[in-house]
N, CA and C atoms as a LAMMPS dump frame, in Angstrom:
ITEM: TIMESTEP
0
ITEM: NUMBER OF ATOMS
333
ITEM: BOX BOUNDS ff ff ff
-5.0000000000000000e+02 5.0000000000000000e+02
-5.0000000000000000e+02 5.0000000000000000e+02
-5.0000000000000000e+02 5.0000000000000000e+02
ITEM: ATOMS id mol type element x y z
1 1 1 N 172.123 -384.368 -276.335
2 1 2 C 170.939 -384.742 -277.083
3 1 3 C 171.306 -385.591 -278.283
4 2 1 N 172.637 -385.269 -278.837
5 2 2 C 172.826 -385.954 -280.056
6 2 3 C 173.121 -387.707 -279.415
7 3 1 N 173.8 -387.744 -278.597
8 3 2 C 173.976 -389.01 -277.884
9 3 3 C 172.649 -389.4 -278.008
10 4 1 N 171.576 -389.145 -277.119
11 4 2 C 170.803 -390.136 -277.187
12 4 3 C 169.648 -390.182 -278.255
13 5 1 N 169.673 -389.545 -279.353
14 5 2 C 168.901 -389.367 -280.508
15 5 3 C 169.798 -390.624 -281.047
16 6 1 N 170.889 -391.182 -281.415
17 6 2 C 171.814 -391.914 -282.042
18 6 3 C 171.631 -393.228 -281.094
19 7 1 N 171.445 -393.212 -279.928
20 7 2 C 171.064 -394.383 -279.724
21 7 3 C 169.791 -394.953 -279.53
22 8 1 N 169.259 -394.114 -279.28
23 8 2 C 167.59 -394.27 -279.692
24 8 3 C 167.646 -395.183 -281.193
25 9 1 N 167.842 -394.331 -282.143
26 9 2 C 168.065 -394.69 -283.395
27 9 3 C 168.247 -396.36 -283.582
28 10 1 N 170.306 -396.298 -282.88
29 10 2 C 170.084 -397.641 -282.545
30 10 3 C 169.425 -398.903 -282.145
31 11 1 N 169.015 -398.552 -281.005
32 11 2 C 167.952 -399.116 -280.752
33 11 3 C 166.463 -399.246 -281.322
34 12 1 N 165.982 -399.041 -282.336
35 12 2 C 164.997 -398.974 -282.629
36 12 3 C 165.279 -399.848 -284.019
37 13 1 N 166.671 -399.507 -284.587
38 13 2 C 167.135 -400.624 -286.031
39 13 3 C 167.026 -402.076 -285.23
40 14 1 N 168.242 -402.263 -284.223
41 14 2 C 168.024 -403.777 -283.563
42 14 3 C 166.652 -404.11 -283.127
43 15 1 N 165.772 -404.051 -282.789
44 15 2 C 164.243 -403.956 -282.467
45 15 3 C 163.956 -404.137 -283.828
46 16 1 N 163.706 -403.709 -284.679
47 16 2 C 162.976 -403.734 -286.426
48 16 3 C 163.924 -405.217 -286.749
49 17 1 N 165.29 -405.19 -286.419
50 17 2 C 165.721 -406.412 -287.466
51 17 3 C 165.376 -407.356 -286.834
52 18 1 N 165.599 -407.46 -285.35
53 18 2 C 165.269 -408.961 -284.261
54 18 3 C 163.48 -409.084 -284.676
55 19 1 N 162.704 -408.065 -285.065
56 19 2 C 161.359 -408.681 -285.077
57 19 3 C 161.224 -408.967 -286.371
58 20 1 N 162.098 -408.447 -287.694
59 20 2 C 161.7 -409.143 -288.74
60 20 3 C 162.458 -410.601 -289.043
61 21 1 N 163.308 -411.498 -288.446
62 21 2 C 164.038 -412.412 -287.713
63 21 3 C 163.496 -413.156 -287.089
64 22 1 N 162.053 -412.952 -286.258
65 22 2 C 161.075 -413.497 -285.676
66 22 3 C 160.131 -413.796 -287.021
67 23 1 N 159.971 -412.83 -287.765
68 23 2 C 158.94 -413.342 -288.265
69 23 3 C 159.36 -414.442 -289.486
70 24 1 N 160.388 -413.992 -290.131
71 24 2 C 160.991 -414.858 -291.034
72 24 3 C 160.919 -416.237 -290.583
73 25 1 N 161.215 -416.38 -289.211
74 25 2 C 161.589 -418.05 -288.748
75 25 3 C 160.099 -418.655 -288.29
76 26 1 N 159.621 -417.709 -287.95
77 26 2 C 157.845 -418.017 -287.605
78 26 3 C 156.992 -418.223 -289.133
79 27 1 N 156.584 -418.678 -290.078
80 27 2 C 155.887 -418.604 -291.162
81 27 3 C 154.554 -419.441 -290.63
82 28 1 N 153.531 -418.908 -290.183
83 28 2 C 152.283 -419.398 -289.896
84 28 3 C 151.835 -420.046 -291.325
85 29 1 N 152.208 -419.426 -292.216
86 29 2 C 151.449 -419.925 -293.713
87 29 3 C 152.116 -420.985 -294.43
88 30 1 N 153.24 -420.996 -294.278
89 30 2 C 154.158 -422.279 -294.845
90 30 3 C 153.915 -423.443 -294.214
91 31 1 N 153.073 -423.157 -292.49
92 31 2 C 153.221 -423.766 -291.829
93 31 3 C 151.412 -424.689 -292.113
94 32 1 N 150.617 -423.902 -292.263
95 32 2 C 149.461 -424.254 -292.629
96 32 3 C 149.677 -425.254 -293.851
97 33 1 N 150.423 -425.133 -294.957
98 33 2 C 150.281 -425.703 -295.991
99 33 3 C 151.196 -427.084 -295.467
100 34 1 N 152.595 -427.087 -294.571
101 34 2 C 152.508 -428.528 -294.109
102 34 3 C 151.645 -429.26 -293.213
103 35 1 N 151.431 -428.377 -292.311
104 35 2 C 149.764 -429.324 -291.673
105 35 3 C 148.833 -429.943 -293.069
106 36 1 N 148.692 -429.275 -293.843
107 36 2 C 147.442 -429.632 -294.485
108 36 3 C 148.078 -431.137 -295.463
109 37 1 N 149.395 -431.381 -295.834
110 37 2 C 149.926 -431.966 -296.63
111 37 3 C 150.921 -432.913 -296.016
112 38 1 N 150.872 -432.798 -295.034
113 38 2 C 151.868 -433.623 -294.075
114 38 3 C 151.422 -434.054 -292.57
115 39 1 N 150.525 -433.628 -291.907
116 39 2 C 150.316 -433.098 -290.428
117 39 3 C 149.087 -433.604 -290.763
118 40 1 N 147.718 -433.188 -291.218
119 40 2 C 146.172 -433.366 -291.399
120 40 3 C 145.965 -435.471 -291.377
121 41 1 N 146.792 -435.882 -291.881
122 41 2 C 146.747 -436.989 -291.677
123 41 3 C 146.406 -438.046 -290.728
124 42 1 N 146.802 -437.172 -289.677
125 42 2 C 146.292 -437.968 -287.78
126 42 3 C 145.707 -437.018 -287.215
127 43 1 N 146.511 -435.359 -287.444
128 43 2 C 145.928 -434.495 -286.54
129 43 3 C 144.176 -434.219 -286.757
130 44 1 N 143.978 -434.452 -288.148
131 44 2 C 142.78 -434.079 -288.399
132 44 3 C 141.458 -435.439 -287.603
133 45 1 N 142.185 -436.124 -287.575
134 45 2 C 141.129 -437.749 -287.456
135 45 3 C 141.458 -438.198 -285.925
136 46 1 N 142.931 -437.729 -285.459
137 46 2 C 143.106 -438.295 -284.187
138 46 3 C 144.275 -439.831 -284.37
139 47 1 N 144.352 -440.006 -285.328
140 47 2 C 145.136 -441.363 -285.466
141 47 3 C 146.138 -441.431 -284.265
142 48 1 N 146.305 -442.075 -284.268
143 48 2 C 147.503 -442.796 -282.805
144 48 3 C 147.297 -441.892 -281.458
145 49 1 N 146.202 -441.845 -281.388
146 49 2 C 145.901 -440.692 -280.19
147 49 3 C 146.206 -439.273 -280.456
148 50 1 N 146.547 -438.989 -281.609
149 50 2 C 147.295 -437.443 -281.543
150 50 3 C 145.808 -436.315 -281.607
151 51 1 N 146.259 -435.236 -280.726
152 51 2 C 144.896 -434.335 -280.659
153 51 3 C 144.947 -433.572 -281.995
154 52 1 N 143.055 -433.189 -281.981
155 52 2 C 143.262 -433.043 -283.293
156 52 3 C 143.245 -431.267 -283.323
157 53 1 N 143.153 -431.056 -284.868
158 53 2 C 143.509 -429.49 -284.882
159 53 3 C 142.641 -428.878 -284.209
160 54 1 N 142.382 -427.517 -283.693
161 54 2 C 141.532 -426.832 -282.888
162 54 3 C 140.938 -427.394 -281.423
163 55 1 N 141.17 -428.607 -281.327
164 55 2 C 140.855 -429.348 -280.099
165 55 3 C 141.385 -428.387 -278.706
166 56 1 N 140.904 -427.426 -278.373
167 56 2 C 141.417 -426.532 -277.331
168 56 3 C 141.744 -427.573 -276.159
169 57 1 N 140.39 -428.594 -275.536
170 57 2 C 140.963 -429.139 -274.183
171 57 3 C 142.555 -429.951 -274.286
172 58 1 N 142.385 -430.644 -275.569
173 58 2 C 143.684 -431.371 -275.943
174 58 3 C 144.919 -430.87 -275.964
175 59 1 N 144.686 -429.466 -275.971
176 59 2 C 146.106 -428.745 -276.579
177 59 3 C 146.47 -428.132 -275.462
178 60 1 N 145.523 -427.591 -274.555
179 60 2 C 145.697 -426.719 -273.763
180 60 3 C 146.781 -427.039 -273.147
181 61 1 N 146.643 -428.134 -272.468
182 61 2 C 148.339 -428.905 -271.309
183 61 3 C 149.535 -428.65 -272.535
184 62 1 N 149.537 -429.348 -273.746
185 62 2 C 151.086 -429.176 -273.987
186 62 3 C 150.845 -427.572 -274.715
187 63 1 N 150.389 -426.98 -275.152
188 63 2 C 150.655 -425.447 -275.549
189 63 3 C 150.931 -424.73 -273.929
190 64 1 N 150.732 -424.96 -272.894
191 64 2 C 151.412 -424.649 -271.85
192 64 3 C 153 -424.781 -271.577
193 65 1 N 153.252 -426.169 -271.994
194 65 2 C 154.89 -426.742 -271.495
195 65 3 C 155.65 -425.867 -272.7
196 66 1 N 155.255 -424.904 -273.728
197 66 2 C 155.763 -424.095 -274.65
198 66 3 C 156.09 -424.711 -276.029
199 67 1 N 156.14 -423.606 -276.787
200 67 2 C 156.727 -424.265 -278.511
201 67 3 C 157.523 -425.044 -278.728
202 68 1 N 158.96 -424.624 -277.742
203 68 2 C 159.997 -425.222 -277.802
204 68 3 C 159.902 -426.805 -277.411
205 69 1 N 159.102 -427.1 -276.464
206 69 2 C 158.899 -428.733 -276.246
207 69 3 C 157.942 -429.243 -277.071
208 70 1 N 157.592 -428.215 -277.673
209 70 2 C 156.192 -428.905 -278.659
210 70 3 C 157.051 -429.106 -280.063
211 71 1 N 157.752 -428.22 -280.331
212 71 2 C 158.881 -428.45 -281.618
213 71 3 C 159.875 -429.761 -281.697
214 72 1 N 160.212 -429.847 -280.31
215 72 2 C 161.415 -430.96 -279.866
216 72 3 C 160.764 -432.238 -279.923
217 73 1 N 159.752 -432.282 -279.219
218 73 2 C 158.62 -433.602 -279.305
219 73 3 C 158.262 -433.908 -280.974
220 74 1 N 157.933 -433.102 -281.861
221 74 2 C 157.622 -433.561 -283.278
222 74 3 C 158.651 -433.437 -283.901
223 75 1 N 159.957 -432.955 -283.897
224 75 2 C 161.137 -433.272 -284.287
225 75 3 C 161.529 -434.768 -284.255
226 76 1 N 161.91 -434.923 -282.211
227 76 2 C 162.618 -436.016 -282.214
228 76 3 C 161.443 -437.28 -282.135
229 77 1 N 159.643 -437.109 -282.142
230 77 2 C 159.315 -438.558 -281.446
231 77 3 C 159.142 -437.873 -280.184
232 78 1 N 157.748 -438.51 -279.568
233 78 2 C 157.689 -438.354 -278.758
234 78 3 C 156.227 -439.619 -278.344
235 79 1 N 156.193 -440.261 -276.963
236 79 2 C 155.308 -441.101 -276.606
237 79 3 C 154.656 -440.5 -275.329
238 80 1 N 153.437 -440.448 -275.788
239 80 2 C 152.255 -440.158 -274.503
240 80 3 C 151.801 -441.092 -273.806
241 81 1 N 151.243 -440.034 -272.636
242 81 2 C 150.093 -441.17 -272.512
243 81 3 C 149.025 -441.653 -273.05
244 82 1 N 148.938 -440.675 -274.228
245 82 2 C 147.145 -440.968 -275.039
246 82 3 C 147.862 -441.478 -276.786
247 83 1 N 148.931 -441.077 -276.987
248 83 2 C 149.329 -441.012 -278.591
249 83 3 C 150.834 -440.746 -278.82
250 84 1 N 150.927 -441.299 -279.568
251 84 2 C 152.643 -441.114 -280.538
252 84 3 C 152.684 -440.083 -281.289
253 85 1 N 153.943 -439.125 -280.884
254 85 2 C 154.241 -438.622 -282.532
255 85 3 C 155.253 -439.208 -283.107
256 86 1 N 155.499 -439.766 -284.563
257 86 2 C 156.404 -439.925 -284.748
258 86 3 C 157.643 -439.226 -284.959
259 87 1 N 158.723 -439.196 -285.338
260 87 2 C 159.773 -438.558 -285.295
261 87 3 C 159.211 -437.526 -286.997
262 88 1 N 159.35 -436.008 -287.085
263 88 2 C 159.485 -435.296 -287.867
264 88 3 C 157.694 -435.95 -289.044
265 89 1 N 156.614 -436.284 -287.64
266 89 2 C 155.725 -436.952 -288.959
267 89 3 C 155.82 -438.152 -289.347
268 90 1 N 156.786 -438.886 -289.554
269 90 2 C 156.642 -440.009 -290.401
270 90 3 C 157.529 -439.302 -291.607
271 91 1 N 157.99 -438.205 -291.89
272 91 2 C 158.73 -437.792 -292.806
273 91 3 C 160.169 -437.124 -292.83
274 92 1 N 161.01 -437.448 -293.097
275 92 2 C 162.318 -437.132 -292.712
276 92 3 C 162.96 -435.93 -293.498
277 93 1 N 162.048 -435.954 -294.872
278 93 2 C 162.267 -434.622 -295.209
279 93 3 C 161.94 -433.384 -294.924
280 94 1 N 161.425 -433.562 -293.699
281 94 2 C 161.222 -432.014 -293.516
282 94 3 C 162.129 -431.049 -292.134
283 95 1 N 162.218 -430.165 -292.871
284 95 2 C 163.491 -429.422 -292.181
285 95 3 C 162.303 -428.763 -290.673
286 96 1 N 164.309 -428.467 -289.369
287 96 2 C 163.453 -428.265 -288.338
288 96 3 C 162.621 -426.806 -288.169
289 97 1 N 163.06 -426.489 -289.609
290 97 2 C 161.894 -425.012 -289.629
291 97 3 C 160.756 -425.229 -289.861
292 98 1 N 160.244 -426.299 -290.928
293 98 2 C 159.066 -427.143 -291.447
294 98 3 C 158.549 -426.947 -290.43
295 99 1 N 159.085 -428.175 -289.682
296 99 2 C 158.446 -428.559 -288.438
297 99 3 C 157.933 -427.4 -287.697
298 100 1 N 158.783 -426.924 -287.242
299 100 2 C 158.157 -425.539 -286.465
300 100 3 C 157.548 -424.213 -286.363
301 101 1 N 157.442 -424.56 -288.244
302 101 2 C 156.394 -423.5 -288.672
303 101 3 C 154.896 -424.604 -288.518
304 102 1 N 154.866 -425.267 -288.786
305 102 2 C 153.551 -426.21 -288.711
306 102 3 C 153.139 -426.699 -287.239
307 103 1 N 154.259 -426.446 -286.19
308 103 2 C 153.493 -426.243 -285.025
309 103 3 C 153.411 -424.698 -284.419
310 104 1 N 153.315 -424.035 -285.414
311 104 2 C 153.427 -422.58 -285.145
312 104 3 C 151.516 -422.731 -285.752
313 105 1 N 151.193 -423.181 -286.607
314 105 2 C 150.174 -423.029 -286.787
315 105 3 C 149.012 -423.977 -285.79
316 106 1 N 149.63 -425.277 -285.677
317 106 2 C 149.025 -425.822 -284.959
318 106 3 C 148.411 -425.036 -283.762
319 107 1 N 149.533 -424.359 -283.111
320 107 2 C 149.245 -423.439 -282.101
321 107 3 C 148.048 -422.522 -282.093
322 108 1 N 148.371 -421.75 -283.3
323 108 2 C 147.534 -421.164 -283.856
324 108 3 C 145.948 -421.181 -283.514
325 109 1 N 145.465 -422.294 -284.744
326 109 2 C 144.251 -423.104 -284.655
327 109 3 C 143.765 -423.73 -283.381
328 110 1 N 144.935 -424.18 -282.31
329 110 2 C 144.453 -424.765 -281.411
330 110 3 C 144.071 -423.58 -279.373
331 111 1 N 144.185 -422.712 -279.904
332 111 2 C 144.155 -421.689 -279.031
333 111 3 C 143.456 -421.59 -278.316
């Protein structure tokens, strides 16, 4: 019994740290405030074809192909068939957590 009370245990610390690790790298709210200050610029109006926030039909196809191609695409640039993103925005200062907290929200809103 002591065996598996101790790994129970274990298991339940790795579980608590891997999900607070998730959330740290996930910031929906850091991520809102670069949409709104960096991102709102096209997403909100549509500029260069890009869909805009909450636009469910628009989002639906790439929130399918997952975060990770949706992160990689506004990282590196990416060309559609309807719109450009540019590489990181048009802004080079922003780190690839920026980025992927602000399509963490995008996600979000666009559900």
């Amino acid at each position: 019994m002591s065996r598996f009370f101790s790994l129970a245990c274990c298991a339940l610390f790795v579980i608590s740290m891997t999900s607070a690790d998730a959330r740290a790298a996930h910031d929906v709210d850091e991520g809102k405030n670069i949409y709104e200050t960096k991102c709102a610029g096209c997403h909100k109006s549509g500029i260069l074809g890009s869909p805009k926030l909450g636009d469910r039909a628009a989002w639906a196809p790439r929130i399918t192909k997952g975060r990770d191609a949706l992160v990689s695409n506004a990282i590196k640039g990416f060309q559609g068939k309807t719109g450009t993103m540019p590489p990181r925005g048009n802004d080079a200062q922003l780190t690839d957590a920026q980025v992927g907290n602000s399509v963490d929200y995008i996600i979000k809103e666009s559900k």
